[in-house]
N, C-alpha and C positions, 0 to 999 in steps of 0.2 A: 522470512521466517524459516528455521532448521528446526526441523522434526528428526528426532532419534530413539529407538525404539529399546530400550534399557530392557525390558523383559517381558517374555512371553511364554506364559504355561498355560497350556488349557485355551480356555475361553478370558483367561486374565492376560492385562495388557497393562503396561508401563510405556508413558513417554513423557520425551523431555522436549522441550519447545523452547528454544530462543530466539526471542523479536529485539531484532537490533535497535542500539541507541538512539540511531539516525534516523528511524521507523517512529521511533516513539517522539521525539524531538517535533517530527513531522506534526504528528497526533494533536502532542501539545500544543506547538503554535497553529494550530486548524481550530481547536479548541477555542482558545485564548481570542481567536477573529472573531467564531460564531458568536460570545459575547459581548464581547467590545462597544456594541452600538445599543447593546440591553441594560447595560450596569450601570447603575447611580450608588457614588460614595459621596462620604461625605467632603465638603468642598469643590465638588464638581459636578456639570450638569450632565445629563443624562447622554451616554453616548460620547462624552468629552475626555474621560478618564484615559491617560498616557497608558499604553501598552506594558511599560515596566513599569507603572506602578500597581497595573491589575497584576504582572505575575509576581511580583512582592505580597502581594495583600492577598491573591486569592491562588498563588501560583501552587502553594501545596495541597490543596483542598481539591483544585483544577488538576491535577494532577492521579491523584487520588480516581479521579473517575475517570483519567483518561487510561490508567493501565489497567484497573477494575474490566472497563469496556475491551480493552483489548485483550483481555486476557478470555473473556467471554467469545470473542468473536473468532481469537485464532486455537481455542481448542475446538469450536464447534468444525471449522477450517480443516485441522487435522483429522478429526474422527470422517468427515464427509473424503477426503482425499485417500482414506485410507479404505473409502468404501466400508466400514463396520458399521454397525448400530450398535450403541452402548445400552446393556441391560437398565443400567438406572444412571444418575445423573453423574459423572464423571468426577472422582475427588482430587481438589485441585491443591498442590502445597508448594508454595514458596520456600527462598531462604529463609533461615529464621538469624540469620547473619546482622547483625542492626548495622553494622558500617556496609554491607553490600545492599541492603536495601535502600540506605539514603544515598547510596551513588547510584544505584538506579532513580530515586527520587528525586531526586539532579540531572541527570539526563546526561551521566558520568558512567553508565557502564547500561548493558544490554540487559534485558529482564530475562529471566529464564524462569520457568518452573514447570513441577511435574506431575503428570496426569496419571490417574489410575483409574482403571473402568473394566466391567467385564464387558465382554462382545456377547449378542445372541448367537445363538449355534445356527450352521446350516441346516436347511429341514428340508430333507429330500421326501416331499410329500407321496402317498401312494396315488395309485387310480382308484378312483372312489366307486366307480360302475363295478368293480370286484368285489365290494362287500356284501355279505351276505346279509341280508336284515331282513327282520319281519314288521308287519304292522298288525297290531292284536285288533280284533273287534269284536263287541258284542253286541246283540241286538237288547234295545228296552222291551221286555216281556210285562206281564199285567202285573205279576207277583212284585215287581219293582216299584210300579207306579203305585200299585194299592199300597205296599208298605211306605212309602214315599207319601200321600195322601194322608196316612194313619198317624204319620209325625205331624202333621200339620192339625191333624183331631188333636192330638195329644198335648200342643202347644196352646189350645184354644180351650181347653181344660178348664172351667169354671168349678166357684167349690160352695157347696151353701150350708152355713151352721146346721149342723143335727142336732136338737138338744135331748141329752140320756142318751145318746150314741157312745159306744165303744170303740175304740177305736179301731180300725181293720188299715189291710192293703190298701193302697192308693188313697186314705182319708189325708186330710191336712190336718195336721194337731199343732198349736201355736201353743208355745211353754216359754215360761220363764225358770234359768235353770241356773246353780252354782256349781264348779265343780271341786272337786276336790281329790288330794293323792297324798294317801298316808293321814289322813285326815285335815290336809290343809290344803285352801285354795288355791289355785296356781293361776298366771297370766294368762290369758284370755280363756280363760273357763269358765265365764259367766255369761248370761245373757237374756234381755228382756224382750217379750213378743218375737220370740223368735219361730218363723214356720218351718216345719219338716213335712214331707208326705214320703208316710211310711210305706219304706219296700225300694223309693228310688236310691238308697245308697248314701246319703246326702250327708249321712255325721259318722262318727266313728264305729266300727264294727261293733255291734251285741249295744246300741242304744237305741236307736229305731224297734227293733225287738223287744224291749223294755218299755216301751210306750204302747205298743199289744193290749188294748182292752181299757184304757182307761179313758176315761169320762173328764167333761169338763168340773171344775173344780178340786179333782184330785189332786194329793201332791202323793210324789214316790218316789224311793231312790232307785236308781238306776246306772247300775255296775257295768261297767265297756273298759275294753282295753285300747290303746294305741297301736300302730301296725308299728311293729320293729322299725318298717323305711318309714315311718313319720318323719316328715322334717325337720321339725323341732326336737332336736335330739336327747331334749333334759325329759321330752315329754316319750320319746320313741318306748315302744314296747313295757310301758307300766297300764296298771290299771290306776282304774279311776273311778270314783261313785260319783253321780250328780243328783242333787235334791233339785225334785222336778214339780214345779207346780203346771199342771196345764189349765190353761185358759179355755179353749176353744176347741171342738172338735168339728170339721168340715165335711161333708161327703164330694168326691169329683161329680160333677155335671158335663157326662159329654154330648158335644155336640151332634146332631142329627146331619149324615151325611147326604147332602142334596145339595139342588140349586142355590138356595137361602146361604148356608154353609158357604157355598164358593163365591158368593156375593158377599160375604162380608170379607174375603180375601182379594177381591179386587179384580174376579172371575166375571165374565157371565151367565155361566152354568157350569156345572158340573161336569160337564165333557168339557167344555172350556177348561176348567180347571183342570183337568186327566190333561189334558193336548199341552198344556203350556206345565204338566209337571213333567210330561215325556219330554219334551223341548229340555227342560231343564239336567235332566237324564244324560242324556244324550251329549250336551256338551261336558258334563261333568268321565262319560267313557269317553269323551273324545281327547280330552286333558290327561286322563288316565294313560289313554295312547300313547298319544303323542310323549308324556314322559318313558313311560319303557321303552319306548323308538328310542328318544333321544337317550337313555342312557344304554342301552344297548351300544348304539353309535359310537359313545364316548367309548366306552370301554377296546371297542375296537380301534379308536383311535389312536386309543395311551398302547392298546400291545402290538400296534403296526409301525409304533414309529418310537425309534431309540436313538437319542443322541445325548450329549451332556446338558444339565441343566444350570444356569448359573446359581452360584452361593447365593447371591446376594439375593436374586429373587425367592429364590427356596425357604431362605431366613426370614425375608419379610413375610411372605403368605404364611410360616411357621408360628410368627412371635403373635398375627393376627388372630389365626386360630388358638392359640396357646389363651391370649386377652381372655376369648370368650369363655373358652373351658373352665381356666382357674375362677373368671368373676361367677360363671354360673354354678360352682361349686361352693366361692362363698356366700353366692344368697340363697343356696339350699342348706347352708349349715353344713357340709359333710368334707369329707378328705379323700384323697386319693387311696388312703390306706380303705377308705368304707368301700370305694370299688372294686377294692379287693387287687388293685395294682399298683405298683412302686409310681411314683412320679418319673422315673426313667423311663419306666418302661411305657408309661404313656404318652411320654415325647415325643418317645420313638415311633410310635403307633402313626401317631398326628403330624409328623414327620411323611411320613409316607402317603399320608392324605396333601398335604402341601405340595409334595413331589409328582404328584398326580394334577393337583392342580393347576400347578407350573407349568406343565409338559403340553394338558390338553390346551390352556390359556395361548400356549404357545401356536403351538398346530393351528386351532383356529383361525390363530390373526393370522397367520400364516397364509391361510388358505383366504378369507376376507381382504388381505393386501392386494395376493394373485391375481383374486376376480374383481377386486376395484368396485366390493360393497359398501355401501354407502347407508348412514340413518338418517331421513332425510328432514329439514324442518319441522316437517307436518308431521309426522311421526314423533318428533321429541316435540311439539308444541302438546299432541294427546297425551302422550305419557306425564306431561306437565300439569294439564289439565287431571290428569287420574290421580295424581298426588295430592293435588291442591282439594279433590273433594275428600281423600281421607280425613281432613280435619273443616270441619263446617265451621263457618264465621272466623276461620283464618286464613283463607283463601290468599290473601294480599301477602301477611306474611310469608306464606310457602312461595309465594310467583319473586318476593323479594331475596329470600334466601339464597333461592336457587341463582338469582340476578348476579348477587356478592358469592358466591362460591363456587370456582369454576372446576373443583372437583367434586359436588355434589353433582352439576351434570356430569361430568364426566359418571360417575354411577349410576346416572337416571341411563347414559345413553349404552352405557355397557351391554346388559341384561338385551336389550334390543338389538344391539348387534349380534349378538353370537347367536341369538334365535334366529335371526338371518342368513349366519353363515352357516346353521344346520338344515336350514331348511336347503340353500343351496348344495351342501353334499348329500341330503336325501334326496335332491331330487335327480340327484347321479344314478345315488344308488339303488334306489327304483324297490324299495323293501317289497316284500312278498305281504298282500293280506291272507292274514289268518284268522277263521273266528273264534272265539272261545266264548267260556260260559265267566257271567258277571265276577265268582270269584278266583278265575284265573286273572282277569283282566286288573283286579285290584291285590294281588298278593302280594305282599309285602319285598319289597329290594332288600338284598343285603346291605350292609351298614355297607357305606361311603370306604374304601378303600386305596 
């Protein structure tokens, strides 16, 4: 095999490879043996068939997979002798010459063709015991757990007919209602037995207000507008009357907080229940954490380490992101003009989110090759298991899925690995604990950049 290397700019690589006639001759007659004693045609028994008449009858087809195979085996050859890793799978082009490929077909001239691939960049990693990090903590105080407990009253919320009740705050009032814009009914503006409790926000602005004081069997109209950012863009920012009959007026019943209370949640008491909602607390700051560590980290990751990133990957993490932006736009109904930014200019934005991606995706494995981290069975067997119970009574199908698809594990095991290779450069870098108060701990990140 000749390897020559036709161009090199950047991280981009062209080569040419030519596997001589004699190589391939070889090939083929090794081929044409290993079948030999397998092949049954017809007129002859199994095993019995003349060597020139297998390479008559199957010699172009046998052929066919023995430069296929070789052409796999000696670009894989090249890239390994040349010491590179090719960013993604190498594109491979033959002549498009038809008299030179059936003399190569014939085993009348040398096969040649030519590779093109980008290499990964060198990554001269930093020392990681240099970084400066913190680790936030906060402690579970009472105010947490009582407000924490209150949502649990608030979910256990019973409602019981009032009759001659008017309607107030927190009552449930069940209406059947039409609505109407301009005086005509519009797509899904109707509806039967339907319940609101008024004050949680649950229907269009200035209708729950509209329901204020009325009794069962009243009917009323009741005037609301749509918010501008409505989804439904035919419906965004008009108003709208709805004829309202209501049914039913509720008052809330709440619960009495004691032992009984945490027994029907699956407590033993009430300090039982307190202990196991601080437990719950407690991991939810601890997740909290652990995310601003880790993007803290990251960030220092992408601006400690600068080298070139290949197109090709930048492209695909681009067009991935791109998928979801544009489909999540057309099932809100809106355009890039309603964000109030060109589609260029949004590219480019999300562009630069891919290019961050790229870089740290890089570093990471990077630094997970170095240290020869591993996911290990057990590890992707739970993570398997944690899949398969998001969908109940399809357990088989998800264990089957994942069986036939070997880049869905490849995504189940990703996510896992790089929580490992952070946990390995935190534990380099040895963050500093800091405490803070519950809403420093949950403030909000800047968007993804």
């Amino acid at each position: 095999m000749q390897v020559t290397e036709t161009h090199s700019d950047g991280l981009k690589r062209q080569l040419k490879v030519v596997v001589g006639a004699g190589e391939i001759g070889a090939r083929f007659a090794a081929k044409l043996d290993e079948i030999k004693d397998r092949v049954q045609l017809k007129g002859f028994r199994k095993g019995k068939v003349p060597v020139q008449h297998l390479r008559k009858v199957l010699g172009r087809s046998l052929m066919g997979e023995v430069l296929q195979q070789t052409i796999e085996e000696k670009s894989r050859a090249a890239i390994s002798d040349r010491n590179e890793r090719p960013a993604l799978q190498p594109q491979i082009e033959l002549s498009e010459d038809q008299q030179e490929i059936e003399k190569v077909m014939s085993g009348q001239a040398d096969l040649s063709f030519d590779m093109s691939f980008e290499v990964l960049p060198q990554i001269a990693l930093i020392d990681f015991s240099g970084l400066q990090l913190e680790r936030l903590a906060a402690d579970v105080g009472d105010e947490a757990v009582d407000a924490a407990v209150n949502q649990l009253v608030e979910r256990s919320i019973s409602y019981e007919t009032a009759e001659g009740r008017a309607a107030e705050d927190g009552d449930r009032v069940t209406i059947d209602f039409v609505g109407k814009i301009d005086g005509e009914p519009f797509e899904g503006g109707a509806g039967e037995g339907v319940t609101i409790v008024i004050g949680q926000g649950g229907f269009i602005p200035g209708f729950e207000e509209g329901l204020k004081g009325a009794k069962a069997g009243d009917e009323r109209t009741v005037t609301a507008t749509f918010p501008a950012e409505y989804p439904e863009k035919t419906l965004a920012g008009k108003e709208a009357s709805f004829d309202v009959k209501v049914k039913e007026v509720a008052v809330p019943k709440r619960p009495a907080v004691d032992d009984e209370f945490a027994k029907t949640l699956g407590a033993e008491s009430l300090a039982n229940l307190r202990g196991l909602v601080t437990e719950q607390i407690k991991r939810e700051y601890e997740q909290a954490s652990r995310a601003k560590l880790k993007r803290a980290l990251l960030d220092e990751l992408e601006k400690r380490h600068d080298f070139a990133l290949p197109p090709s990957l930048v492209e695909r993490e681009l067009e991935g992101i791109w998928r979801q932006v544009t489909e999540g736009l057309k099932q809100a109904g809106r355009t890039f003009e309603d964000e109030g930014k060109s589609e260029e200019q949004t590219r480019d934005e999300y562009r630069k989110i891919a290019e961050r991606r790229v870089r740290l995706g890089l570093v990471l494995g990077e630094v997970g090759e170095k240290a020869e981290i591993q996911v290990s069975q057990e590890e992707m067997r739970r993570a398997l298991v944690e899949q398969a119970r998001r969908y109940p009574g399809q357990e088989r199908m998800v264990y089957e899925f994942y069986e036939k698809n070997p880049g869905a594990i490849a995504e189940l095991r990703a996510p896992i690995y790089e929580e490992k290779v952070v946990d390995f450069i935190v534990e380099q870098a040895k963050p500093v604990d800091r405490k803070v108060d519950r809403e420093e701990l949950f403030k909000p990140e800047p968007e993804e950049a």
